[in-house]
C-alpha positions as CSV (number, residue, x, y, z in Angstrom):
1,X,-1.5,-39.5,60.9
2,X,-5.0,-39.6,62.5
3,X,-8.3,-40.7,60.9
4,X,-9.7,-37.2,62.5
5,X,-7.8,-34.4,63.2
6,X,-8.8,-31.3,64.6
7,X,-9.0,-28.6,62.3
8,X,-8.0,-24.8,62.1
9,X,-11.3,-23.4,61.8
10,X,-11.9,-19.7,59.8
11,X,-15.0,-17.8,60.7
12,X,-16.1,-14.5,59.6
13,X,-15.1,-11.6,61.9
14,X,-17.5,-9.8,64.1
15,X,-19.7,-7.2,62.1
16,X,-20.7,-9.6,59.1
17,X,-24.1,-10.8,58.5
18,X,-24.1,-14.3,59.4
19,X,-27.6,-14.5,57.9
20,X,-26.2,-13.3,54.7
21,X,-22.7,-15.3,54.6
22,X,-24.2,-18.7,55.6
23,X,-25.9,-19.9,52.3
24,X,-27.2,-23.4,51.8
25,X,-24.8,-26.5,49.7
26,X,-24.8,-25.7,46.5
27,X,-26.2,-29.2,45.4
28,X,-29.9,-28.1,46.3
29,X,-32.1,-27.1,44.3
30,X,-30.7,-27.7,41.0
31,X,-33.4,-27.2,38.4
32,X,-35.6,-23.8,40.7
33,X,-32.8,-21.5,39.2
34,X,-35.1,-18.8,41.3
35,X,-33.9,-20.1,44.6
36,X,-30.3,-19.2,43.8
37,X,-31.8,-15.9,42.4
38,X,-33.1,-15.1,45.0
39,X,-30.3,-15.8,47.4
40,X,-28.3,-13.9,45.1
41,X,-30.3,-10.8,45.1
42,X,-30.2,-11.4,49.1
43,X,-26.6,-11.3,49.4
44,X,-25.5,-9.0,46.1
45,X,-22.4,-6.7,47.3
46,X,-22.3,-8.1,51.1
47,X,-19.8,-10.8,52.4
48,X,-21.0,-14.3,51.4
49,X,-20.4,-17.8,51.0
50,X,-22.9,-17.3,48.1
51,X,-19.6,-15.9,46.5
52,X,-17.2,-18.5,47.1
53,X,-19.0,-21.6,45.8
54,X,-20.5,-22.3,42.0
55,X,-24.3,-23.4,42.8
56,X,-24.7,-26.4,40.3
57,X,-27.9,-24.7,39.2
58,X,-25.5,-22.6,37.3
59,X,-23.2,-25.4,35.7
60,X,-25.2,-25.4,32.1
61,X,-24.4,-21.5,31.7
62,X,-20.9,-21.8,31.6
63,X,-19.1,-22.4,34.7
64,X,-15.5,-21.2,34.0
65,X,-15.2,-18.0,34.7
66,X,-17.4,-18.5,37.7
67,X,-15.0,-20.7,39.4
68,X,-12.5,-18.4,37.8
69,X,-14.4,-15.4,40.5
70,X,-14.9,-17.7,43.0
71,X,-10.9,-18.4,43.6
72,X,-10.2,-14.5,43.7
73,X,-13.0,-14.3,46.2
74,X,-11.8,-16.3,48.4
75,X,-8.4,-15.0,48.1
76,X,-9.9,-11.4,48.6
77,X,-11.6,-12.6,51.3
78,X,-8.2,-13.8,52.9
79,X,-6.3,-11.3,51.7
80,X,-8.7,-8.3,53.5
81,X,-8.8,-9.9,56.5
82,X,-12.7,-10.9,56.7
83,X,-11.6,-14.3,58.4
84,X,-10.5,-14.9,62.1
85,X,-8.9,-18.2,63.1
86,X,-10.5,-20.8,65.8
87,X,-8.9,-24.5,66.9
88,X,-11.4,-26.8,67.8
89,X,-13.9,-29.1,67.3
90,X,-17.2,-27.6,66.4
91,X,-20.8,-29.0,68.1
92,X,-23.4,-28.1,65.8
93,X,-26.7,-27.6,67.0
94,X,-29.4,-26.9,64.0
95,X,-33.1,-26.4,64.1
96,X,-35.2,-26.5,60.6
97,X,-38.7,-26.3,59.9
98,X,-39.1,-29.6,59.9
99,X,-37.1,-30.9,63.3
100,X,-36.2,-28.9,66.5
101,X,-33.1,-29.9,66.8
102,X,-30.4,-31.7,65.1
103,X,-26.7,-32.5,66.6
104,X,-23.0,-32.8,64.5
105,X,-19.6,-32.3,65.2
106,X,-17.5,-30.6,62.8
107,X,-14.3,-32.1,62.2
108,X,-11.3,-33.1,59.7
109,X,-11.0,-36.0,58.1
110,X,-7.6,-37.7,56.4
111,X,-8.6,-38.5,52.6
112,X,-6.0,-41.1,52.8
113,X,-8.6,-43.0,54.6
114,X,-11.4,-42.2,52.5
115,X,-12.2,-44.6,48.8
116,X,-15.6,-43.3,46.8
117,X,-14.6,-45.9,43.8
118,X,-17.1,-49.0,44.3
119,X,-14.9,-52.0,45.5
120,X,-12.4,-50.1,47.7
121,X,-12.2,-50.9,51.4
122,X,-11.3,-47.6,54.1
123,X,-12.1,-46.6,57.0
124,X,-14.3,-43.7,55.4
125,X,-16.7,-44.7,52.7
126,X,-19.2,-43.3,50.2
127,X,-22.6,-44.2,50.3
128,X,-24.0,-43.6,47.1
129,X,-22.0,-43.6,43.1
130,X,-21.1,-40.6,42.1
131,X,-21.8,-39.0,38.7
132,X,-18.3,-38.8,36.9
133,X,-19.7,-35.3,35.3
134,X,-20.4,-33.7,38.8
135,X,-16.4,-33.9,39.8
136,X,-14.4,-31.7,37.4
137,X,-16.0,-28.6,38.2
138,X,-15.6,-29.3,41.8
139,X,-12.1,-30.2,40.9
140,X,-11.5,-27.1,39.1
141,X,-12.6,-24.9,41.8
142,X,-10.4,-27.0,44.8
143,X,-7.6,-27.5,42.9
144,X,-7.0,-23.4,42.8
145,X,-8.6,-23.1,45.9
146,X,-6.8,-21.4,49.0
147,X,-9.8,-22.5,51.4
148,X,-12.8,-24.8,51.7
149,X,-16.0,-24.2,52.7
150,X,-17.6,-28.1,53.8
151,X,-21.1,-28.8,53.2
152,X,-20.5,-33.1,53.7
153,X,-22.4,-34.8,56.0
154,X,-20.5,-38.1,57.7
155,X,-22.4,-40.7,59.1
156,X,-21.4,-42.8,62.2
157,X,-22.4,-45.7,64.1
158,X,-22.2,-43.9,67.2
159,X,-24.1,-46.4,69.5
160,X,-22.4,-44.9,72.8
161,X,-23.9,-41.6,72.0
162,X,-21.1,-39.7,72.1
163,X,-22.2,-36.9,69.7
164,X,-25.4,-37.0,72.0
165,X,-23.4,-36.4,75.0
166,X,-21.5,-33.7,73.8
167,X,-24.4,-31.8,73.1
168,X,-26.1,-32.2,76.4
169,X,-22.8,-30.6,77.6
170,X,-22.8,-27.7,75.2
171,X,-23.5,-24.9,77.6
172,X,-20.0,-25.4,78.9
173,X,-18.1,-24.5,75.7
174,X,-17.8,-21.1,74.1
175,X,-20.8,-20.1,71.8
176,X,-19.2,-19.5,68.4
177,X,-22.4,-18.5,66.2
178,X,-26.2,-18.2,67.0
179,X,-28.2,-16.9,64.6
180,X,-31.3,-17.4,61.8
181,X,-30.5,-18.8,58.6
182,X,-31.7,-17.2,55.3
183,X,-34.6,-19.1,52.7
184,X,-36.2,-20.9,55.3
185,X,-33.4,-23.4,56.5
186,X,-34.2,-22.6,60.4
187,X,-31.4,-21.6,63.2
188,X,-28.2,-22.8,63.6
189,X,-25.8,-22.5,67.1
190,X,-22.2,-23.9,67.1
191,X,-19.8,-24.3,69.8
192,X,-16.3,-24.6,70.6
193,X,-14.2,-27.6,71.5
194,X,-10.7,-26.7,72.1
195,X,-10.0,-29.6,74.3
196,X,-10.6,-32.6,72.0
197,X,-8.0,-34.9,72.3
198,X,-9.7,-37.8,74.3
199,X,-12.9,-36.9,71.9
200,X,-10.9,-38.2,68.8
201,X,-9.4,-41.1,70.2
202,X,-12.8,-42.3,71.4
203,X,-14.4,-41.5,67.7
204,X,-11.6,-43.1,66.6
205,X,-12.3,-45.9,68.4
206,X,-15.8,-46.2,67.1
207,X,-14.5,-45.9,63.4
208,X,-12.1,-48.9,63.7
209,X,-15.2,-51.3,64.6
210,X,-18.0,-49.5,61.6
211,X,-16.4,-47.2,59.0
212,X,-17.5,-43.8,58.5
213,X,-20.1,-43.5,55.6
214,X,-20.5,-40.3,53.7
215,X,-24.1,-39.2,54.0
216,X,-24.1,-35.9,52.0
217,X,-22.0,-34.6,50.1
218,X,-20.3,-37.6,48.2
219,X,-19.3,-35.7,45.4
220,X,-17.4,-32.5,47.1
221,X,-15.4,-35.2,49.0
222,X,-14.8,-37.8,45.9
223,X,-13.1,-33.8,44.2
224,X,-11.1,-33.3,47.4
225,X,-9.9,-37.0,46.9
226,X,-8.7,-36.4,43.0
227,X,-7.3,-33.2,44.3
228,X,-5.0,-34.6,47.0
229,X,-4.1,-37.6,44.8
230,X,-3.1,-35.0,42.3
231,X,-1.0,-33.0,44.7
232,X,0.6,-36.4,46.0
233,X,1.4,-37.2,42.3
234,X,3.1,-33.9,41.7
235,X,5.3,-33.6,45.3
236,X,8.0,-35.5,46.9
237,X,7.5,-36.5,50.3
238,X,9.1,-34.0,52.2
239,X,6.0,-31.4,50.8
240,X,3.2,-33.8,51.7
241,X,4.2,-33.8,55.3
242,X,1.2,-32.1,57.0
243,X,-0.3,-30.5,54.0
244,X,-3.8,-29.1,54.6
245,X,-4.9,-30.7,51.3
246,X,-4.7,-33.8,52.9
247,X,-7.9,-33.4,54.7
248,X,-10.9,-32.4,54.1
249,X,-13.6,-30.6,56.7
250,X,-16.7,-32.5,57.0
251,X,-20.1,-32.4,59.8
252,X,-19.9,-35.8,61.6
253,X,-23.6,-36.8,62.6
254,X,-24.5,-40.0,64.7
255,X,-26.9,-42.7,62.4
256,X,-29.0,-42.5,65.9
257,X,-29.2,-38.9,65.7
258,X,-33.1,-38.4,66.3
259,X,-33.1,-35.4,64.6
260,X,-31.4,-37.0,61.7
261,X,-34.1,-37.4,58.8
262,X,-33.6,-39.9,55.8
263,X,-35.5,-38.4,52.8
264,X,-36.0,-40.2,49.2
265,X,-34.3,-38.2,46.5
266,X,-37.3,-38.0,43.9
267,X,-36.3,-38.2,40.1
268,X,-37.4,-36.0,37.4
269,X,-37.4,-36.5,33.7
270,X,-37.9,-33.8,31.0
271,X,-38.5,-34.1,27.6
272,X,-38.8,-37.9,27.1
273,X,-40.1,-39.2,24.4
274,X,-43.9,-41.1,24.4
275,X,-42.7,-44.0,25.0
276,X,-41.5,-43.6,28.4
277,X,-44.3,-44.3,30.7
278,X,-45.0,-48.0,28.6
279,X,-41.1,-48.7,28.8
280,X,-41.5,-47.8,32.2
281,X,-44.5,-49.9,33.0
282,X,-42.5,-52.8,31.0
283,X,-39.4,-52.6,33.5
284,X,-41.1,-52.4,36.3
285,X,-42.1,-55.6,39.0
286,X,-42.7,-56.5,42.6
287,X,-46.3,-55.9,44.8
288,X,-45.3,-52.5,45.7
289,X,-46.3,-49.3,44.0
290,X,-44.4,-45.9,43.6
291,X,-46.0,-42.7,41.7
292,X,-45.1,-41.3,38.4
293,X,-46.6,-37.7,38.1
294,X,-47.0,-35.8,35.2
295,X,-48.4,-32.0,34.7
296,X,-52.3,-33.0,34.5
297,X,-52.4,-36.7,35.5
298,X,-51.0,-39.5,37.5
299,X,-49.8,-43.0,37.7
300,X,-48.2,-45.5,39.3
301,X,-45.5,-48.3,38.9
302,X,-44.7,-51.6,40.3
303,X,-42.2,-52.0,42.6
304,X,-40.4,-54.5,44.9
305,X,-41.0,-54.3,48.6
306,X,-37.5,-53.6,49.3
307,X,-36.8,-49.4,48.7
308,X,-33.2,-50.4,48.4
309,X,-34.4,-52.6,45.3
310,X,-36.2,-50.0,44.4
311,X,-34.0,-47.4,44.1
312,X,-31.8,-50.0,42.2
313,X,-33.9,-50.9,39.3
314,X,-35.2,-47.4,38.9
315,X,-32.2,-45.9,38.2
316,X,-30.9,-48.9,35.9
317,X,-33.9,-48.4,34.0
318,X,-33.4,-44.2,33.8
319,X,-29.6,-44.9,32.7
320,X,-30.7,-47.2,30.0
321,X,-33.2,-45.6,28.9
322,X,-31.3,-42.3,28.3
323,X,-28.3,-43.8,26.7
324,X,-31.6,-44.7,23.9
325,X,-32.6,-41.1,24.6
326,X,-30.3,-38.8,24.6
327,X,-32.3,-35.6,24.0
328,X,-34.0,-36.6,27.6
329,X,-32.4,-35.1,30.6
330,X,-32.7,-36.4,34.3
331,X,-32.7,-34.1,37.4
332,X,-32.3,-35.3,41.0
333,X,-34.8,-33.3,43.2
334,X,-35.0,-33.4,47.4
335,X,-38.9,-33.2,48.5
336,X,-42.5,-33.8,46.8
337,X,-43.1,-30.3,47.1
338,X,-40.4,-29.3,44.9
339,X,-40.8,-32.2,42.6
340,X,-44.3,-31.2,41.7
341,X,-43.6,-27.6,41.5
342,X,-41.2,-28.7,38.6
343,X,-43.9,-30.8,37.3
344,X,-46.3,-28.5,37.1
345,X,-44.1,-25.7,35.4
346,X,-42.7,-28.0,32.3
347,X,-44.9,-29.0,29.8
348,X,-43.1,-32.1,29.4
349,X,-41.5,-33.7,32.4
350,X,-42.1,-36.8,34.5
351,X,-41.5,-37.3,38.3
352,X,-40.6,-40.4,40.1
353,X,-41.6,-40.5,43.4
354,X,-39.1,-42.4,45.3
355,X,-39.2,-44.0,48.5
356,X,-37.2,-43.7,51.6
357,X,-34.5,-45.8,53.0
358,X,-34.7,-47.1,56.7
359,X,-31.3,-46.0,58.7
360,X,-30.9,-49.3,60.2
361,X,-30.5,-50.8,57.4
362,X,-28.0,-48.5,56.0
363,X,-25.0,-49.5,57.2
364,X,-25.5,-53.2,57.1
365,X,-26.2,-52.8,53.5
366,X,-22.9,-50.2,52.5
367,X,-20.7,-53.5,54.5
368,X,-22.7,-55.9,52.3
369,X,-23.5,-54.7,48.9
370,X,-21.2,-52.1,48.7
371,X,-22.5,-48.3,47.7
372,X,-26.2,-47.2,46.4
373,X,-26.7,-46.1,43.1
374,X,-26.5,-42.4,43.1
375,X,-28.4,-40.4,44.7
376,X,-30.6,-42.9,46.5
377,X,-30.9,-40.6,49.4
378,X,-31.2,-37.7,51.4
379,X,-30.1,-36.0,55.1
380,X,-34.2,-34.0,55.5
381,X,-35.2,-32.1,53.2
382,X,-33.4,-29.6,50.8
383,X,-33.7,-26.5,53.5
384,X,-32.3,-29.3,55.7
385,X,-28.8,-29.5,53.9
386,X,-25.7,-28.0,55.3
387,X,-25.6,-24.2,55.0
388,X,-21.6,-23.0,53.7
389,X,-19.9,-21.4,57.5
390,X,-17.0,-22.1,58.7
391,X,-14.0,-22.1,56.6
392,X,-10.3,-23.8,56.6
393,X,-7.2,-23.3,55.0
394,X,-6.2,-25.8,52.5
395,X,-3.0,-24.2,50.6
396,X,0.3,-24.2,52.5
397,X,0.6,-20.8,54.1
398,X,3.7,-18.4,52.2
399,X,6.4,-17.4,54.9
């Protein structure tokens, strides 16, 4: 088997809304419950990915029978035909209010060669920890699951530029999509690469000298990982013979990509106790400074020069502090904007301004130290993430 394969793509037939299928990974915006409200009073009764994924803003209201309608929607969706079928390689080509233009390649990956546990060496890595609570609902939902929908980001050390060439070629493959996304997240194009055999040996190539790091997403592809080691568990070998579960559709972006942004994830704290900020102040060293913001004031904390450091300490302190707390509840949030919009709604919440990581060093630090602490950072900004589009089977087909 290959590291990359190329995958049997589903897309939504002619006549469907494409601005009101595609719908942004449901990892963003977590704690602004009116985002998702609002993309759900966008898309209510229409064809949608909105329907066949369980936004995590949802996960405290009781996330079982959600997953529970999100497995008969997809199978609907199968089932009445709202899918047709493509082979290729797909050359993504986003805009977003922030950059004019940002290149990937869609693609399969094998998760036999993918490890997210700290300490395990593959040719596909994670780049951050992931939070043990985050993958059983994802679980749940893949492990009944007919089809995914990919939302991960995969980082490569593509120094020949071979992402960058295929999009200076794009006009001579077939246009798949073109069209405006919804809530702000810009326009997106993607086209076709049928003919993509000498393109995955050379990316191949390029993997065996750098592995692949996992930019986005870490979680979704750690829950396709337990799920294909479960299926392995439970099969002989005859089954596991080409099985769709055994790979996982991801967007593979170039580390050099210019339009490629690496954003600090910002933390948020509600309802600590009074004597956060001193503990804070306490743990804190180094001659650099980060902000703490609260709803009428502001402050600052020490830091060391290195953000990688930073990020480090922060988040050791956060953990132990709410293992001591545990009435206090910590929120990952993607941009200032929406940190202080959050902070300026709660009567008692902190934000920790965070800052971000430099992509040259990212790769020399994953070989050396092994993965960040979780998430340390960001692709953009959160209209910047993945929107949900094309599809793939991931249950054996019934004859």
């Amino acid at each position: 088997m290959s590291l990359l394969e190329v995958p049997d793509i589903l897309l939504p037939i002619s006549g469907i809304d494409l601005n009101k299928w595609s719908v942004i990974a449901c990892d963003q915006f977590t704690s602004e419950i009116d985002y998702w409200n609002q993309v759900h009073h966008l898309v209510d009764n229409v064809p949608s990915t909105y329907h066949l994924i369980l936004p995590e803003a949802y996960l405290d209201a009781g996330f079982e029978a959600r997953i529970r309608q999100v497995n008969e929607n997809m199978a609907l969706y199968l089932r009445t035909g709202l899918f047709q079928k493509e082979k290729g390689l797909v050359l993504v080509k986003r805009t977003t209010p922030y950059q004019p233009q940002r290149l990937g390649l869609v693609v399969a990956i094998d998760l036999d060669e993918y490890e997210y546990l700290p300490g395990k060496s593959a040719k596909i890595v994670a780049s951050e920890k992931t939070v043990p609570e985050r993958i059983p609902p994802r679980v749940l939902i893949r492990e009944n699951a007919p089809i995914e929908l990919p939302h991960v980001l995969v980082l490569a050390d593509d120094s020949e530029g071979i992402i960058a060439s295929l999009g200076a070629q794009r006009a001579k493959y077939r246009k798949l999509y073109d069209f405006e996304l919804n809530m702000d997240g810009g326009s997106i194009q993607g086209f076709l690469i049928e003919d993509a055999t000498s393109i995955i040996e050379r990316l191949e190539a390029m993997a065996e000298k750098s592995p692949l790091i996992v930019g986005d997403g870490n979680h979704s592809l750690a829950a396709a990982k337990v799920c294909w080691e479960n299926i392995k568990a439970q099969s002989d070998a005859n089954e596991l013979s080409n099985h769709p579960a055994r790979y996982a559709m991801v967007e593979l972006m170039s580390i050099y990509e210019p339009g490629l942004a690496f954003e600090p994830i910002h933390r948020v704290v509600f309802d600590p106790d009074d004597d956060f900020l001193e503990a804070l102040h306490r743990a804190s060293y180094g001659s650099d400074t980060l902000s703490i913001l609260m709803k009428s004031s502001s402050t600052y904390a020490l830091t060391p020069d290195s953000p990688f450091s930073t990020i480090e300490w922060v988040q050791e302190f956060l953990d132990d502090y709410l293992k001591a707390h545990p009435k206090t509840i910590l929120d990952y949030v993607h941009g200032t904007h929406s940190l202080k919009k959050i902070i300026e709604s709660e009567e008692n919440a902190i934000g920790i301004v965070l800052p971000p990581l430099q992509r040259d060093q990212l790769f020399p630090y994953i070989k050396n130290h092994g993965v960040l602490p979780r998430k340390s950072f960001s692709l953009g900004e959160a209209v910047e993430k993945r929107y949900y589009l094309e599809a793939r089977l991931i249950q054996k087909e019934r004859r």
